[in-house]
C-alpha positions as CSV (number, residue, x, y, z in Angstrom):
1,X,12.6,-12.2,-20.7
2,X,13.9,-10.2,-17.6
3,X,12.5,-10.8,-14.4
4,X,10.4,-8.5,-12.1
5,X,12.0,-7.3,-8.7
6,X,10.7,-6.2,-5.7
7,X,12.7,-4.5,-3.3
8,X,11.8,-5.5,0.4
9,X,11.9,-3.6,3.7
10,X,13.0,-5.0,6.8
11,X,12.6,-3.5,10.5
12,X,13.5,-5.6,13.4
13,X,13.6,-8.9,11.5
14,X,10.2,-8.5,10.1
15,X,9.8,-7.7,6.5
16,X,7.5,-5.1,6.3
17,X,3.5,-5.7,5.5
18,X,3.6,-3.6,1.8
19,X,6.6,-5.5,1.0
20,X,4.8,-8.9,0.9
21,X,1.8,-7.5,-0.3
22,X,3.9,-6.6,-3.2
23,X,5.1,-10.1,-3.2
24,X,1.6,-11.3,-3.7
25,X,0.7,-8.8,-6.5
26,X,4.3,-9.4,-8.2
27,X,3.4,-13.3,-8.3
28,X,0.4,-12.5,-10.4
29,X,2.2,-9.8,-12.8
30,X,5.2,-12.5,-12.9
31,X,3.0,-15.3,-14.1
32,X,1.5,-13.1,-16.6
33,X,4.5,-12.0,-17.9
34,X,6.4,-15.7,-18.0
35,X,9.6,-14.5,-15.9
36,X,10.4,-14.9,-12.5
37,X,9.4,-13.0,-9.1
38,X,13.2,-11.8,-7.6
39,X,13.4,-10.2,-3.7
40,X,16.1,-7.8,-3.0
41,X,16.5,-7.3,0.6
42,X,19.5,-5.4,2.3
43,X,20.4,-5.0,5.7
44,X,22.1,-6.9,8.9
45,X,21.4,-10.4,10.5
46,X,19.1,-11.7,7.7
47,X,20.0,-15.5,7.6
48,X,16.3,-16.2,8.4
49,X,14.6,-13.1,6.1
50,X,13.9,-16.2,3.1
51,X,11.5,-18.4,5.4
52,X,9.1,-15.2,5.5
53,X,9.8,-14.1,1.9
54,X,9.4,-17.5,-0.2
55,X,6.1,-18.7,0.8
56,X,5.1,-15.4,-1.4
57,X,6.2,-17.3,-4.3
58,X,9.9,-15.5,-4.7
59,X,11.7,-17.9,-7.2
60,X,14.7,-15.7,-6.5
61,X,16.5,-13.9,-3.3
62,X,19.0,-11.3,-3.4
63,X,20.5,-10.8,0.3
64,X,22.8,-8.1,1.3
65,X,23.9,-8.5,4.7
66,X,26.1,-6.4,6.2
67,X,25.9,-4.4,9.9
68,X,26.7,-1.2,8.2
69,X,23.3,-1.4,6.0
70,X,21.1,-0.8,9.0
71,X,19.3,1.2,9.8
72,X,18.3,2.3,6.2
73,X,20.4,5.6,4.6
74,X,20.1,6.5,1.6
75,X,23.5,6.2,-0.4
76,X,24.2,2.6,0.3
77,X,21.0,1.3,-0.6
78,X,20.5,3.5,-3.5
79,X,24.2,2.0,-4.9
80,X,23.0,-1.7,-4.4
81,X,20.5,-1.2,-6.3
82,X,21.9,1.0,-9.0
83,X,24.4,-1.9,-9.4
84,X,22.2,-4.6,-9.4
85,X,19.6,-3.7,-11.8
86,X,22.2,-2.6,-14.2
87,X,23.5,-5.8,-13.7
88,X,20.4,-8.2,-14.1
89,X,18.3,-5.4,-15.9
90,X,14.9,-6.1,-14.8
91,X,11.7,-5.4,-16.8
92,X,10.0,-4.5,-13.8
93,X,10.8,-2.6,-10.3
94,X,8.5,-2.4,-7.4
95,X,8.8,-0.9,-4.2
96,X,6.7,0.5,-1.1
97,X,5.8,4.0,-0.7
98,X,7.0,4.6,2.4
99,X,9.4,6.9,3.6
100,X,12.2,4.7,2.4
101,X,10.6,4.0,-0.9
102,X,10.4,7.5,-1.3
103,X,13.6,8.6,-0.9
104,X,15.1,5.5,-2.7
105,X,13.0,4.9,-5.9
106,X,13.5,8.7,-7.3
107,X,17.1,8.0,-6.9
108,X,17.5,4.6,-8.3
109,X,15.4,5.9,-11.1
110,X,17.0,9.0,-11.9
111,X,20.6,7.1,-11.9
112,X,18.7,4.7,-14.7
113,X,16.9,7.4,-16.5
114,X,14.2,4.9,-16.1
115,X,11.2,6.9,-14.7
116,X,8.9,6.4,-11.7
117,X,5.1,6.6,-11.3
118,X,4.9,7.0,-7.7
119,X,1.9,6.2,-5.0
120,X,0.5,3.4,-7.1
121,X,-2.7,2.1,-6.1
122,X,-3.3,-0.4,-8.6
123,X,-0.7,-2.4,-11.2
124,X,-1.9,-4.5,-14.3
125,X,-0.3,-5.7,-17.1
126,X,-1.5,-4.9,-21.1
127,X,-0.8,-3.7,-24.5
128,X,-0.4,0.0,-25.8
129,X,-0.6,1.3,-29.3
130,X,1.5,4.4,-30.6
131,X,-0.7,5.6,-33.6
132,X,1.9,7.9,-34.7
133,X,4.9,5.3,-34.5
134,X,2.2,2.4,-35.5
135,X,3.6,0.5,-33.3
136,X,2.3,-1.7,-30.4
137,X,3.9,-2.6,-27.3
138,X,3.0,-5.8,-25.5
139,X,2.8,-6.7,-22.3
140,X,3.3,-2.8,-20.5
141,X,2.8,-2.6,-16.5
142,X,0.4,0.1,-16.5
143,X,1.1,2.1,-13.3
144,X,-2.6,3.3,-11.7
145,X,-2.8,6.0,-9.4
146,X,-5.1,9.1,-8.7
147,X,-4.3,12.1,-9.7
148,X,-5.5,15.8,-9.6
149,X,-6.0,15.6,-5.6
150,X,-7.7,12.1,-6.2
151,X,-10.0,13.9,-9.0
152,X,-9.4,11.4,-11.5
153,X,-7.4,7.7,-11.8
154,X,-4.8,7.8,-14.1
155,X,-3.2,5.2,-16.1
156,X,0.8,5.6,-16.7
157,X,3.0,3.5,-19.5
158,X,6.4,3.1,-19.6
159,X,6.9,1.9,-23.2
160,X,10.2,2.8,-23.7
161,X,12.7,2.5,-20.2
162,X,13.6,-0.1,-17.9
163,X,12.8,-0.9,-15.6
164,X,9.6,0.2,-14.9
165,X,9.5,1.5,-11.5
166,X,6.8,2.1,-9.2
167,X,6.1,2.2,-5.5
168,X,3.0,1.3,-4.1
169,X,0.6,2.6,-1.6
170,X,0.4,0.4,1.6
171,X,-2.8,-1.9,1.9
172,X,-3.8,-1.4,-1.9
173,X,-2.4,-4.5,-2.4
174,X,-4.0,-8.1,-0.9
175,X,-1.0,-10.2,1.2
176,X,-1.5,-14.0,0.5
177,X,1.0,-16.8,0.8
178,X,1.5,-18.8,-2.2
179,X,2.2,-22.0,-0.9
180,X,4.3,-22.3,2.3
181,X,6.6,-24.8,1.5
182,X,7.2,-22.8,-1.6
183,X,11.2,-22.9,-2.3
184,X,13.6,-20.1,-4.4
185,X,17.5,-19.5,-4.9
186,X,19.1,-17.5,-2.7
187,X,22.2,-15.6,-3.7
188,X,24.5,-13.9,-1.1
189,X,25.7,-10.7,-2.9
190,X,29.4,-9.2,-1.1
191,X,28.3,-6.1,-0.2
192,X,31.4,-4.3,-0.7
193,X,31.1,-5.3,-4.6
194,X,28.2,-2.9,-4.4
195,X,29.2,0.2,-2.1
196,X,32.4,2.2,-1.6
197,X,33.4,4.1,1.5
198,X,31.9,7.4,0.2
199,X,28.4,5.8,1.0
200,X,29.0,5.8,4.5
201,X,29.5,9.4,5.1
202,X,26.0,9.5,7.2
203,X,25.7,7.6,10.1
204,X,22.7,7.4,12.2
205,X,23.5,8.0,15.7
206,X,20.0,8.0,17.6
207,X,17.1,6.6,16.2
208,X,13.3,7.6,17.7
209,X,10.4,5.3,16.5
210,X,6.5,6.5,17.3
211,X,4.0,4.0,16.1
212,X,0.8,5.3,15.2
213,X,-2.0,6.1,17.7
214,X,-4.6,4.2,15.5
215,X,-5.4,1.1,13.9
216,X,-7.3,1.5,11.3
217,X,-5.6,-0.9,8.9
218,X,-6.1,-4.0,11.3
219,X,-9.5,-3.2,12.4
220,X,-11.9,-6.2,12.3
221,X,-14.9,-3.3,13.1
222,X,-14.6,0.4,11.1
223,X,-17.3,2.7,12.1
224,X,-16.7,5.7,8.9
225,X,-17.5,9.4,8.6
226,X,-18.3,12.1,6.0
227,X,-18.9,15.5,5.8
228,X,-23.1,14.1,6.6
229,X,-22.1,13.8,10.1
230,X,-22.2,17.9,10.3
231,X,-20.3,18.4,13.2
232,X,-16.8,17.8,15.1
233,X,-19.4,17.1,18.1
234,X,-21.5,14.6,16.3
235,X,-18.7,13.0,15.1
236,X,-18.1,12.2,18.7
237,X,-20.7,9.7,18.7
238,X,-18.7,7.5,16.4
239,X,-16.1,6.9,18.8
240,X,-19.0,6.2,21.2
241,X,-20.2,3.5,18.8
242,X,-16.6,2.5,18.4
243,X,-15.7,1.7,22.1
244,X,-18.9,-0.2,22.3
245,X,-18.4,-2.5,19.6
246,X,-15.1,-3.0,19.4
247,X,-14.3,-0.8,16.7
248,X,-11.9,2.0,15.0
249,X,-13.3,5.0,13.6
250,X,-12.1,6.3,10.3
251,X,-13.4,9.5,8.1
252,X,-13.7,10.3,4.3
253,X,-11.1,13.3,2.9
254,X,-14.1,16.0,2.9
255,X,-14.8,14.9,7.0
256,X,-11.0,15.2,7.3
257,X,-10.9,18.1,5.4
258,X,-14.0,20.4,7.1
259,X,-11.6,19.4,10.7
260,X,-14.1,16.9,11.9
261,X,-11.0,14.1,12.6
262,X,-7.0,14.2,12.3
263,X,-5.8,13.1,8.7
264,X,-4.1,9.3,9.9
265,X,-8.1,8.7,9.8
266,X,-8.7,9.3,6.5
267,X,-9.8,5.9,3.9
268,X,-9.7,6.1,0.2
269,X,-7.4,7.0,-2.4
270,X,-5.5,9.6,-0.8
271,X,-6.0,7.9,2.5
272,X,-5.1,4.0,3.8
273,X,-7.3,0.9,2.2
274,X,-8.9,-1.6,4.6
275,X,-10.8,-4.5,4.1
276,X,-12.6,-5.1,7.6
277,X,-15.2,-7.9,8.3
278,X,-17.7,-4.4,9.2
279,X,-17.9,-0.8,7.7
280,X,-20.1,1.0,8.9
281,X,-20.6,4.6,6.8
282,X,-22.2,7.2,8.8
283,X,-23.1,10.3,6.6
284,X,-20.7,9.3,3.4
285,X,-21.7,9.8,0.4
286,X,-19.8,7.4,-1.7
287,X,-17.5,9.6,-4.1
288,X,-15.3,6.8,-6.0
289,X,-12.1,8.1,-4.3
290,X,-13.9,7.0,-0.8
291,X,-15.7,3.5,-2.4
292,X,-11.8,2.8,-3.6
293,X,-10.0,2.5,0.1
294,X,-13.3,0.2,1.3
295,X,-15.2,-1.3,-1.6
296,X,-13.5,-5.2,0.0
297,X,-15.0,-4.6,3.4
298,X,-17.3,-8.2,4.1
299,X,-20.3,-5.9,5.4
300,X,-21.0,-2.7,4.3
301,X,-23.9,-0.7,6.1
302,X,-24.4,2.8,5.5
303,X,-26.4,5.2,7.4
304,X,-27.4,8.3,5.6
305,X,-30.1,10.5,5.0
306,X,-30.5,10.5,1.5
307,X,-32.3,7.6,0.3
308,X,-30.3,8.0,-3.3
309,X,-26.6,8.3,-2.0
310,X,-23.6,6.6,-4.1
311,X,-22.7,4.5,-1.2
312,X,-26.0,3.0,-0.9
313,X,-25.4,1.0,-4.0
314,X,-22.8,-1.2,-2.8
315,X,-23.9,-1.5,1.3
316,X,-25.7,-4.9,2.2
317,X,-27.7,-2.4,4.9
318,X,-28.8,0.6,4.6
319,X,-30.5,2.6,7.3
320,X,-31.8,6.0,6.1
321,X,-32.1,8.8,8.6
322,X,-29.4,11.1,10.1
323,X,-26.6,9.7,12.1
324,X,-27.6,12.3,15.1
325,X,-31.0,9.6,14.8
326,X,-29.5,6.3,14.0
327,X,-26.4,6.4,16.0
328,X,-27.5,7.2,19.8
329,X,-30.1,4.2,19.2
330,X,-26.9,1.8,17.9
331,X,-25.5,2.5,20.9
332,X,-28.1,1.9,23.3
333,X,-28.9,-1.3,21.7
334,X,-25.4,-2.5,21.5
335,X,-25.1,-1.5,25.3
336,X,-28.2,-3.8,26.4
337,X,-27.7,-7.0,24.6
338,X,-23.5,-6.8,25.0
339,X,-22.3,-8.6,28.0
């Protein structure tokens, strides 16, 4: 059975956090499946990249090193892979949607006719059955993502192409080491079996990097809004509650949406998934697009006005009143027994 490949980015040295959180999720679908978990990583000085990358459980390593493959364009990458997958004809294809997976899965999958389902927040493994044909296919990766402006989840198949292909939304996926001293072949691929001049018509001369202003993903503390906050001006107070406990303040799409906070705030399906050790939902409802991007969170405590809200149902606190009530008082509580 052909394997399942995961292409892996690499900045600086450091492969990239959805790249080994595809690791860990390509481990499980692997040992489902009964093949092995193969890395593909291209690039320049990456004699170290395999101690980071095995202890995910990668059985195999495909290393292209080569000064002229960084920083990331386009054609070069998009050849490698072309090549290589024609090559060892994986079952499976997963990458980050980022802006690199972006602009390199469509193109990989267009010069395979293989299809991509694209922003992924969830992949499984099953069965499908074509009534017409009356046939079944085993052992599909059925590609989950929301669809219709995060309206609904939809379930994509790929019964007929390979591979299938798919990138994945950063922080769906959970990031765990497998065993440390874990151990995998590497193979050193010439590079130049892979590209041709004509790749390196684009050159990157100058290169500008602007890391986000927030931190929402890495937040041990989240303080959360929603459209029950009512105002820009109340919303304030959550940032006031954040820089008293430690916290970062995030928002649910309709808070995001009605202006209340910028969009790098926003949690859920069409937003960024976090799993802190507090979330704290001031005025959120609990649509299933929001519960999706914080449903892991170790304490959930919701403060909202409606006694019967959605979100409610999975907080281990709920305080009931309106966070114009609630939130002043959290405040002035943390502020007196904080040293």
């Amino acid at each position: 059975m052909n394997n399942l490949f995961v292409y892996c980015e690499i900045e600086e040295g450091i492969v990239a956090e959805v790249s080994l959180e595809l690791l860990t999720k390509g481990r499980s679908l692997a040992n489902q499946l009964g093949c092995k978990l193969e890395a593909v990583v291209a690039g320049c000085d990456l004699a170290n990249v395999g101690e980071q990358l095995f202890p995910f459980g990668v059985d195999v390593l495909h290393v292209f090193d080569d000064k002229r493959l960084f920083p990331y364009t386009s054609l070069p990458h998009t050849s490698i892979l072309i090549k290589l997958f024609q090559a060892e004809e994986p079952q499976i294809a997963l990458m980050g949607a980022t802006s690199i997976g972006r602009d390199l899965g469509p193109r990989v999958s267009s010069a395979l006719t293989s299809g991509l389902t694209a922003d992924c927040t969830s992949l499984e493994i099953g069965d499908h059955e074509e009534k017409k044909e009356n046939k079944v296919y085993k052992d599909l990766l059925y590609q989950i993502r929301p669809a219709f402006g995060g309206n609904i989840v939809a379930t994509i198949i790929n019964p007929a192409c390979r591979p299938q292909m798919a990138t994945v939304r950063e922080g769906v996926m959970k990031k765990e080491i497998v065993d440390a001293n874990y151990k995998g072949e590497t193979i050193q691929h010439n590079v130049n079996e892979f590209v041709n001049d004509t790749d390196f018509v684009v050159e990157v001369i100058e290169r500008h990097m602007e890391k986000s202003k927030t931190n929402i993903k890495g937040a041990p503390i989240i303080i959360a809004g929603g459209y029950g906050v009512g105002s820009k001006e109340t919303f304030n107070l959550l940032h006031d509650l954040a820089a008293v406990i430690g916290g970062e303040v995030g928002a649910s799409r309709a808070a995001v949406d009605a202006g209340y906070t910028e969009h790098d705030r926003q949690i859920g399906q069409t937003g960024i998934t976090v799993r802190p050790k507090l979330y704290i939902a001031c005025g959120i409802s609990g649509q299933i697009q929001h519960i999706a991007g914080m449903q892991e969170s170790s304490i959930i405590i919701s403060v909202n006005n409606d006694p019967a809200a959605p979100i409610n149902a999975i907080a281990d606190y709920v305080i009931t009143g309106t966070v114009e009530e609630v939130v002043p008082k959290m405040i002035k509580y943390y502020k007196q027994n904080t040293k």
